[in-house]
C-alpha positions as CSV (number, residue, x, y, z in Angstrom):
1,X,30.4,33.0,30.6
2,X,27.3,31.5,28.1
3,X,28.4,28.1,30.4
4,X,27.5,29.4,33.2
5,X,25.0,31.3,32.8
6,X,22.7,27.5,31.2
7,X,24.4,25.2,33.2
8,X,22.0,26.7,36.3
9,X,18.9,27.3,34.0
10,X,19.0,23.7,33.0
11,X,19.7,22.6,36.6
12,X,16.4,24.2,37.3
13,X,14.3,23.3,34.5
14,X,15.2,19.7,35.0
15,X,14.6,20.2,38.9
16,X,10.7,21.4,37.7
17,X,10.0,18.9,35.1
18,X,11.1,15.9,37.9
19,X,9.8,17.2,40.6
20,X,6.1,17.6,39.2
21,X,5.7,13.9,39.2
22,X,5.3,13.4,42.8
23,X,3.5,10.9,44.2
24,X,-0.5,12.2,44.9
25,X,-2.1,10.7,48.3
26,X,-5.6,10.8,47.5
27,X,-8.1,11.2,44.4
28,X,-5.6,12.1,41.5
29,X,-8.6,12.0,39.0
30,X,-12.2,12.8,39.2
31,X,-14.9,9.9,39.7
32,X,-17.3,9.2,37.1
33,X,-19.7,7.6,38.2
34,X,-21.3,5.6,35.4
35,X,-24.2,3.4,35.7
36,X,-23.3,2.1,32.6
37,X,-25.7,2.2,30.0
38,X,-25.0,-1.2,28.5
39,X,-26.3,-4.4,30.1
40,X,-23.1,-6.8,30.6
41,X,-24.0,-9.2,33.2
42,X,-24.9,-11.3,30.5
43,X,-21.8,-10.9,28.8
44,X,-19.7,-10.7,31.9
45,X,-21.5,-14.0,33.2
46,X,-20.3,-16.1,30.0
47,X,-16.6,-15.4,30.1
48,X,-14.2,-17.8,31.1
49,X,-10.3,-16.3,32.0
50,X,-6.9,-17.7,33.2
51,X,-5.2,-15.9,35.4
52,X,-1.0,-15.6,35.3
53,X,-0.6,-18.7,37.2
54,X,-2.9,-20.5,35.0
55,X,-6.2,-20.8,37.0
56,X,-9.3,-20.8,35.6
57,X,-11.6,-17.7,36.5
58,X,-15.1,-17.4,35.6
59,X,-16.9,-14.2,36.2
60,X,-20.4,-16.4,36.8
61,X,-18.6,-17.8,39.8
62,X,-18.7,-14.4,41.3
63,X,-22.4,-13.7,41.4
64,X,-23.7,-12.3,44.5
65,X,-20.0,-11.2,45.1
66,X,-19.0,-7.2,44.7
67,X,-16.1,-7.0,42.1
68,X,-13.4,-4.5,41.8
69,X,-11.5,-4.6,38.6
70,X,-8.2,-2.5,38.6
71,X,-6.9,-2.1,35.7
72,X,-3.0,-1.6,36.2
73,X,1.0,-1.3,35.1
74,X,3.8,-3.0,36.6
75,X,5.9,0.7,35.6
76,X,3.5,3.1,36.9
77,X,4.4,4.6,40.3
78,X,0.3,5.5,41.1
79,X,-0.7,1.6,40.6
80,X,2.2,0.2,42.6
81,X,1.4,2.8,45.5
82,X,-2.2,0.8,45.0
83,X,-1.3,-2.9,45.4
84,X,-1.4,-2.8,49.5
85,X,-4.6,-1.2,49.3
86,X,-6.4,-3.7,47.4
87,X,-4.7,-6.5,49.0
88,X,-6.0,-5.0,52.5
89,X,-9.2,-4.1,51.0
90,X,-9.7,-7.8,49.6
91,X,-8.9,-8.8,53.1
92,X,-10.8,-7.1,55.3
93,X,-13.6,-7.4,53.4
94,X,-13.6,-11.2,52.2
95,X,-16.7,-11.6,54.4
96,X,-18.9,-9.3,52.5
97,X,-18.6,-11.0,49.3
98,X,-15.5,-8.7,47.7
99,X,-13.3,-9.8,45.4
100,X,-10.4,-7.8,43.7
101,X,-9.1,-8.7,40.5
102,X,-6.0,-7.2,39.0
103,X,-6.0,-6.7,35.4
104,X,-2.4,-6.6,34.2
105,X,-1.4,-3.7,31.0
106,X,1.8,-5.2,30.3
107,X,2.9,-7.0,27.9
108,X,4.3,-10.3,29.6
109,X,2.9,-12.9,32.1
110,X,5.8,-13.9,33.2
111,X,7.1,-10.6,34.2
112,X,3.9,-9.8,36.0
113,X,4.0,-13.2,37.3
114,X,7.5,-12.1,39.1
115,X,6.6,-8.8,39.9
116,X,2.9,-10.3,41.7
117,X,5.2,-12.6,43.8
118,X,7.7,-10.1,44.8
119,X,4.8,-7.2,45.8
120,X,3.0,-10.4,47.2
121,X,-0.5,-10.1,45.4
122,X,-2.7,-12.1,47.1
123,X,-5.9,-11.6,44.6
124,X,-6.1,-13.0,41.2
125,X,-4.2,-11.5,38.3
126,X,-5.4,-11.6,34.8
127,X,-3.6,-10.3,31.6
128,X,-5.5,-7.4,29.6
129,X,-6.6,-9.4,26.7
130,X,-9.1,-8.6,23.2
131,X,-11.7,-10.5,25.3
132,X,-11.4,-7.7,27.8
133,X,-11.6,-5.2,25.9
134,X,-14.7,-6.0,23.8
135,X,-16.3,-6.1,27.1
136,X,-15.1,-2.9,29.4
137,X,-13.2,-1.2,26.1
138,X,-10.0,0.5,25.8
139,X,-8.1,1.8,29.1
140,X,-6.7,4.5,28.1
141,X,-5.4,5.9,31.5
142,X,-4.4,3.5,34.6
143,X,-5.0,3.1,37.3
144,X,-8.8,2.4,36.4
145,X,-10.9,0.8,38.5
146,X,-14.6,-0.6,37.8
147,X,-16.7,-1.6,40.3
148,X,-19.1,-4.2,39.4
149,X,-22.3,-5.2,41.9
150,X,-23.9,-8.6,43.3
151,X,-25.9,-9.3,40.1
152,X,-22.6,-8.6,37.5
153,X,-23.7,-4.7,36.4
154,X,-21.0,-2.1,36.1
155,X,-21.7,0.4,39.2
156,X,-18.6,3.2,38.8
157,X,-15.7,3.0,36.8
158,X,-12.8,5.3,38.4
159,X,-9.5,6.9,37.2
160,X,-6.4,7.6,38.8
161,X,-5.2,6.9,42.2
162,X,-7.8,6.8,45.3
163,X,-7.3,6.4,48.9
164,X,-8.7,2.9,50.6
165,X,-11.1,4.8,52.4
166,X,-12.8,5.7,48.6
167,X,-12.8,2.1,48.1
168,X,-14.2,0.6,51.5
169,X,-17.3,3.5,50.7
170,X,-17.4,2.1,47.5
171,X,-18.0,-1.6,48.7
172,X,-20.5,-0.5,51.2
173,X,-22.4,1.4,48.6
174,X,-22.4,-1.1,46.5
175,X,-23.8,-3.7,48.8
């Protein structure tokens, strides 16, 4: 009788803690918007990164161009619902001067190297490094996203998961 009586409560337990992770379709987190009290175009300008497929990326190349940094995990459902948006957003908006950059949390290139091909990531990936995170500090939740303006200053920083929409106001704010 004790058998039967948990075999349905732990059905249903089970049945809540799963079912709370569903997927969110807009603004999972709220925005802070940061002007950022620290000056890091100067730092940002001076740094020199390779991306997983081993090209060079200089943030100084990217003056008078509207950044978006998203910092992300190949095994977290909210930044792979993200990818088509920034690849969207990175193409509809190549002629105002955006460019996305994906900031890879995991642990191995060449595993984000596979998964970029197979999700077909069409913006530059770089890998989460010491050198980042002197710079923007620790992520501690992802997806985060900073937005960075024409002349290299951090505008917003953003947690969680936020509709295209967010991000195409974002860039035309920004401008």
């Amino acid at each position: 009788m004790k058998k039967i009586f948990f075999i349905p409560l732990i059905l249903s337990c089970s049945i809540l803690i799963l079912g709370s992770g569903s997927r969110p379709q807009e603004n999972v987190s709220e925005v802070k918007k940061e002007p950022i009290a620290r000056n890091y175009n100067k730092i940002i300008e001076n740094i020199t990164l390779s991306t997983i497929d081993n090209k060079t990326f200089a943030f100084k190349d990217l003056k008078n161009k509207i950044i978006i940094l998203n910092f992300w995990a190949k095994w977290n459902s909210y930044c792979i619902d993200s990818i088509p948006k920034f690849t969207q957003l990175q193409n509809e908006h190549t002629s105002k001067n955006v460019q996305i950059i994906g900031i890879a949390m995991d642990h191995s290139p060449e595993d984000v190297l596979n998964f970029a091909k197979l999700h077909n990531m069409k913006y530059p990936i770089i890998m989460y490094n010491q050198e980042l995170k002197s710079i923007f500090g620790t992520i501690n939740n992802i997806p985060t996203t900073i937005i960075i303006d024409k002349s290299l200053n951090i505008r917003k920083k953003v947690t969680g998961f936020h509709s295209k929409a967010f991000f195409a106001s974002e860039i035309n704010n920004t401008e």
